[in-house]
N, C-alpha and C positions, 0 to 999 in steps of 0.2 A: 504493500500500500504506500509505500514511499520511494516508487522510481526517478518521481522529479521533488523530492524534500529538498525545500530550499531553494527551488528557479523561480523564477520567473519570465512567463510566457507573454506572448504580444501576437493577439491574432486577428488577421483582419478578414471582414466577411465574419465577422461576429456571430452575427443573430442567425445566421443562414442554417443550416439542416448540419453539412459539415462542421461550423465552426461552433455550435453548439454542443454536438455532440462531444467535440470535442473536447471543450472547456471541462465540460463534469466529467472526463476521464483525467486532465491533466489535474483538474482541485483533489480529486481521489487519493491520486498519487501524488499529493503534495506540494502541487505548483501552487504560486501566487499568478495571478491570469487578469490580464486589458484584452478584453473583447472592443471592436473600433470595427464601427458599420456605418455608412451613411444615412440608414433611414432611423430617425430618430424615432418615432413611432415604432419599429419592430427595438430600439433600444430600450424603451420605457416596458414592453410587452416582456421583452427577457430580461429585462430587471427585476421584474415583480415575480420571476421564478428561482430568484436566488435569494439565499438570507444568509448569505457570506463574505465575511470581512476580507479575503482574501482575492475577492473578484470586484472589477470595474472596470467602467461602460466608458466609450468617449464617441463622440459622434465627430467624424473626417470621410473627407473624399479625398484615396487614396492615389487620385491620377491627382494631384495638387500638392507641390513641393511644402507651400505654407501648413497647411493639412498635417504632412507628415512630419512635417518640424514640432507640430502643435501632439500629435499623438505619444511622440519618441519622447518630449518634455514632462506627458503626462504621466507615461509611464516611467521613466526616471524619477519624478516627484514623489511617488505614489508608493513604489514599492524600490530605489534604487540602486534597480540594472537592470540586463536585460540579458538571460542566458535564451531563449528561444524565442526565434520567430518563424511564426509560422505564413506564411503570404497567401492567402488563401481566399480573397474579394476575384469575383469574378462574374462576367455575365456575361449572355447566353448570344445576343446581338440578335438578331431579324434573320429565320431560318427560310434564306432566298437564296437563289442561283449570284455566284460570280455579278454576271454581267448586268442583273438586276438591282444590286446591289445596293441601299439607299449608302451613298458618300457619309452624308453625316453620322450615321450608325456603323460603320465601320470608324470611323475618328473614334466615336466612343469608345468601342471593345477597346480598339488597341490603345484608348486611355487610362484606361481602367487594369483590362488584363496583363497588358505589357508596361504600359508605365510606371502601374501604379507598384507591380514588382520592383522595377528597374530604381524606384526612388525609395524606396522599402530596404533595398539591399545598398543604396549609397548612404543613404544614413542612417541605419538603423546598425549593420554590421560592427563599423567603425565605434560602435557605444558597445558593443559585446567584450567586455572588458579580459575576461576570464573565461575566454571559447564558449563552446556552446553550440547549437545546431540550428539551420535555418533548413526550413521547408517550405517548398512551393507546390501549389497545388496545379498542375497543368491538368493534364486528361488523357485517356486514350486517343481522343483527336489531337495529341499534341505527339502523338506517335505514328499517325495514319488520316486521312484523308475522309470527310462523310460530305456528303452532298448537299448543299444549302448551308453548311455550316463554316464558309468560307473563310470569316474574319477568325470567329471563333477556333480555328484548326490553326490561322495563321499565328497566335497571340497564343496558342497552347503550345503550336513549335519552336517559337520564339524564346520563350521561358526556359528551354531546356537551353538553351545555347545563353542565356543568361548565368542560369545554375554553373556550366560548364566552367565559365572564367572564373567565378566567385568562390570556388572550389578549390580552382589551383592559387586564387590569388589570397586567401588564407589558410590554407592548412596549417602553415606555419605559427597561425595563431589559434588552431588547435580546434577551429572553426569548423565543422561538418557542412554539407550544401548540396539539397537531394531534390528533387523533383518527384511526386507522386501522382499515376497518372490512372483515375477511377473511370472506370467504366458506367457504365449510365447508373445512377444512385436514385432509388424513390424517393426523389425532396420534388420542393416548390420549382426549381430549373428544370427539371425533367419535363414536370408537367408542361410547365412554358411553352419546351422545344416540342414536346408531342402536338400541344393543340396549333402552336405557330404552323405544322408542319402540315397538320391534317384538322384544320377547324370544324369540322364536322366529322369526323372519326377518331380522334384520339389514341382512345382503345388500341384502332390498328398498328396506329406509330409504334404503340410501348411494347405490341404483338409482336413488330416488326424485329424492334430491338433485341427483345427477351431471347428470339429466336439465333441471336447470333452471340449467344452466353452459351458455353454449352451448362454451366450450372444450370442454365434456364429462370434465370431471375435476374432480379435489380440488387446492387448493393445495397444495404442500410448505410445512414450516415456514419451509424455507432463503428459500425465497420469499417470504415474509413480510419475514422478518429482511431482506431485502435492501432494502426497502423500509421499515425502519426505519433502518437503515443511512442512507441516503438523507435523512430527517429529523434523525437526530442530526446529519452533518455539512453543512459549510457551503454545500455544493450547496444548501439548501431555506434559503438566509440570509434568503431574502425572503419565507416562506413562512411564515404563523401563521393561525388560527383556522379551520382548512379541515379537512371532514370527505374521510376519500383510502379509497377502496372500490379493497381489493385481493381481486377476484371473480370474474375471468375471463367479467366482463359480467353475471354474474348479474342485476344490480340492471337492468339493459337491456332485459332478455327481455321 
């Protein structure tokens, strides 16, 4: 019950399915935990599910360098250091063809999915005083290619080539830097991408999906987070620059 006694955690995409999950596995084992989500409304919503001194909320948009100057202080303030961060805000963008593509919802994802890492890992690393493990959340489309999910596929491949430098450019400081890439998860984005994809059959999308699992099902969050879990503590001490497909084989088939 005390694989992270003692850290402290910093995860963004907070309130979301994964990073909640998560949270109540890291407080378990012992972390102190900044959940940082933009919608302030799902802030106040997962606040009222905690009654522990040991967690706090901060509301930022993580594609905004002010933002993440503002969250990195908050957590310094609050609890300070920062042994784990986990990079994990992310979304879903308009599941359209390439060439239909609306311009401005492509600017988004890759603000959000690839920025908002890219400014996560410049300033947040550099406060990791005493090592410690950063995790990013990419996807299996940040492994492979799905149709309609263009930007989102480009800003999940992108990430791993982020992970990649940030891996060799601290190990030295004793720094871990992993990429986790889930295969479709029963949260609120799934739903999104199913109804985006097929607004009048749903159903079929998530048929469509399941179908290419051979477990034959969706991830849980929890499932996820346990395997973050895993990375932030010192189980994975030997473990940096490695892309980890949590997929139920998907990527196999």
């Amino acid at each position: 019950m005390n694989r992270l006694k003692d850290k402290v955690a910093v995860i963004t995409g907070g309130t979301g399915g994964i990073g909640l999950a998560t949270a109540n596995l890291f407080l378990e084992q012992g972390a102190k935990v900044v959940l940082v989500d933009i919608n302030a409304a799902a802030i106040e919503e997962s606040r009222a599910k905690f009654n522990n001194k040991n967690v706090s909320f901060f509301q930022a948009d993580v594609s905004k360098k002010e933002d993440t100057l503002k969250f990195l202080s908050h957590a310094l303030a609050t609890f300070g250091k920062i042994d784990i961060f986990f990079a994990n805000a992310g979304i879903e963008g308009t599941p359209t063809s390439i060439a239909e593509y609306p311009e401005e919802m492509f600017d988004k994802v890759i603000a959000v999915n690839l920025k908002g890492v890219w400014l996560g890992c410049q300033y947040i690393i550099p406060k990791m005083e005493q090592g410690g493990s950063v995790i990013i959340t990419s996807s299996v489309a940040g492994l492979k290619g799905f149709t309609g999910l263009g930007a989102y596929c480009a800003t999940k491949h992108a990430v791993v080539g982020i992970m990649r430098v940030a891996a060799n450019e601290n190990a030295s400081r004793k720094i871990r830097v992993n990429t986790i890439h889930p295969g479709p998860v029963d949260n609120d984005m799934m739903r999104r991408i199913e109804s985006g994809m097929a607004p009048d059959n749903p159903d079929a999308v998530k048929d469509g999906f399941t179908a290419t699992v051979p477990f034959g099902r969706y991830a849980t969050s929890k499932e996820i987070g346990e395997y973050a879990l895993f990375l932030a503590s010192d189980d994975s001490k030997y473990i940096t620059g490695c892309t980890h497909p949590i997929d139920g084989g998907m990527l196999s088939a």
